[in-house]
Phi, psi and omega in degrees: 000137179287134180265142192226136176248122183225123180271091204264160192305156133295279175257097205291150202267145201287137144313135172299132155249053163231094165278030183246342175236051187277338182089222170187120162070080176219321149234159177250162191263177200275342162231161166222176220248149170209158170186136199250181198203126154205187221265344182299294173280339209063227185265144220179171178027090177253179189182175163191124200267142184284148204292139189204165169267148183294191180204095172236169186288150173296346189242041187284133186302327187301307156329317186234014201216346172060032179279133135178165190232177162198164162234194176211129186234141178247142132280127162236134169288124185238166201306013182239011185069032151284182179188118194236137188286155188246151178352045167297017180294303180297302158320334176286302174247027135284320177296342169267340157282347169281317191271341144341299183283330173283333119137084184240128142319126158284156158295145130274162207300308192300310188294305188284344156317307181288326173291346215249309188299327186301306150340318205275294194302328193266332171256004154358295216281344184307306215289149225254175193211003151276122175284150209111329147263169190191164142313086161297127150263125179216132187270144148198179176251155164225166177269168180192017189277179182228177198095155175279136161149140187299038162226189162303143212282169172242035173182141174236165161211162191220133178231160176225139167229161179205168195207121163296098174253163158270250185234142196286313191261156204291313181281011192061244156261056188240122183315148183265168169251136179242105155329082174314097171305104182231035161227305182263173194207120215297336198174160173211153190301138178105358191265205206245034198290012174274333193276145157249111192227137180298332177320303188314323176262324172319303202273018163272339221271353186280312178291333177287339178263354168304278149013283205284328178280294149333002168073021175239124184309334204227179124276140150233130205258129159282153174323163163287306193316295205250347171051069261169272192251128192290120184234340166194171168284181160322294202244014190232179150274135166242144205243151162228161165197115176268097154045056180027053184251115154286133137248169205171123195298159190274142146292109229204346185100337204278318207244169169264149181265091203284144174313295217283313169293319205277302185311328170311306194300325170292294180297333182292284177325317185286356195237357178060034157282107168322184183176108175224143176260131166192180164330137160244097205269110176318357163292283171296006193249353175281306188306321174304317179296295199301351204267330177122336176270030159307077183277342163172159205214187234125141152244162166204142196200177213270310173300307205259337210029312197218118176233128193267148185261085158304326195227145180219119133224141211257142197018259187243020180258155177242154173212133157238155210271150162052025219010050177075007163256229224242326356238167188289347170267327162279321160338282198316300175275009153293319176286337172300302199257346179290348171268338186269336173288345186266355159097016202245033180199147160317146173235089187286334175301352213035055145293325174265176225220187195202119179274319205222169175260126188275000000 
């Protein structure tokens, strides 16, 4: 167990009280969790502190080198005042694999568990009681050792920070229209598109921000190679379903392996959905779309968890999806896993966690 030094707020900060308009990533709880790193101590002095802005040197490696990772962690309250964490064991050993590829000290997975539950127990009164919302959390690292040169820092600090949220996207489940990205190209094998690092989202914001001017919510990022086969959304994994068949591009190194895609893939197979990882060639999912035989497309990540896709477009073609709704299959694993995460359906996988002691 991590020994924690914890140091509470004086003066708590007011809560929203509409849990209907919380948004995403809008507010913050009164504390937050740190621990720092060098080549002396490792990781050391953890602790958790009332939330404040940091004070690093200008010439701190994150700033100018861009070391650094993150996750996203969900808390949920369920209708008996439990409050469950969704498989952060996996989020837990993605972060070390992120931080592997940046050439970062990993955490280990029990301190950031442990860093995540502590936070959790002590900002308790945060986490929202409507279902449909939960406690975000996000862990990360930044480099913070100093000087100019191209290599790795000789100091880190790894922070959790958290946020009562709502629904990622403003309509909820209401389909998003989605931008086929045909000029630029989010990553390619050996680079770091498996890690989540902010570089990976910096160099999406220009086609997103294209997107958004067209009037579409998301990017979908074609391969580096051949620019050609579909490998993710911006902030998502994307799902297809073909004569009722899933497909959903392979982890590969390219892509992120997001928890929430291994769980789509686990419950589609529990529902006796076929489910195959492969290639997708942005050619046929147009041609599908116009003929009709697309029957539905979804993204999924830990912030939107089930995002259903109406619209897809590619250069100057459009295709809708489902006839713009919802389709009964994105229904069906919204409601599965938003039941096993909210404590209101079995959990036959053990995926969720008991965060804190009542």
């Amino acid at each position: 167990m991590l020994k924690i030094k914890i140091t509470q707020t004086k003066s708590l900060k007011p809560k929203p009280k509409d849990e209907t308009q919380l948004g995403f990533g809008k507010y913050f709880t009164d504390h937050m969790f740190l621990m720092d790193w060098d080549a002396k101590r490792g990781w050391h002095d953890a602790r958790i502190e009332p939330y404040h802005s940091f004070q690093l040197d200008p010439c701190a490696g994150v700033f100018h080198y861009g070391q650094e990772v993150f996750e996203g962690v969900k808390a949920y309250r369920t209708k008996d005042d439990r409050i469950l964490l969704f498989r952060p064991w996996d989020n837990a050993e993605r972060f070390q694999k992120s931080a592997e590829r940046m050439c970062i000290p990993p955490v280990l997975q029990s301190d950031f568990i442990d860093g995540i539950k502590a936070l959790i127990q002590i900002d308790r009164d945060w986490i929202p009681h409507r279902f449909g919302t939960s406690l975000y959390l996000r862990p990360f690292i930044i480099a913070t050792g100093t000087g100019f040169g191209a290599k790795a820092s000789s100091a880190y600090r790894f922070v959790i920070i958290a946020s009562p949220s709502g629904c990622y996207y403003e309509n909820g489940l209401e389909p998003i229209k989605v931008y086929v990205e045909d000029k630029y190209i989010r990553t390619a094998p050996g680079l770091a598109g498996y890690a989540k690092c902010g570089g990976n989202y910096a160099a999406s914001m220009k086609s997103m921000a294209k997107a958004n001017q067209l009037g579409y919510d998301q990017v979908l990022w074609l391969d580096g190679i051949h620019h050609r086969y579909v490998e993710e959304a911006g902030s998502m994994n994307v799902f297809f379903l073909k004569d009722n068949v899933l497909y959903t591009a392979p982890c590969e190194g390219t892509i992120l392996d997001g928890v929430v895609r291994r769980s789509v893939i686990t419950l589609a197979k529990e529902q006796g959905i076929e489910t195959k990882e492969m290639h997708i060639d942005i050619d046929d999912v147009m041609k599908d779309g116009k003929d009709g035989s697309l029957q539905e497309c979804f993204g999924t990540s830990t912030a939107a968890l089930i995002a259903p896709i109406g619209e897809l477009r590619y250069h100057d073609e459009s295709v809708v999806i489902s006839q713009g709704r919802i389709g009964p299959v994105s229904q069906m694993l919204y409601g599965r896993l938003s039941g096993i995460q909210w404590g209101r359906e079995e959990d036959p996988y053990h995926w969720t966690v008991e965060a804190v002691k009542k």
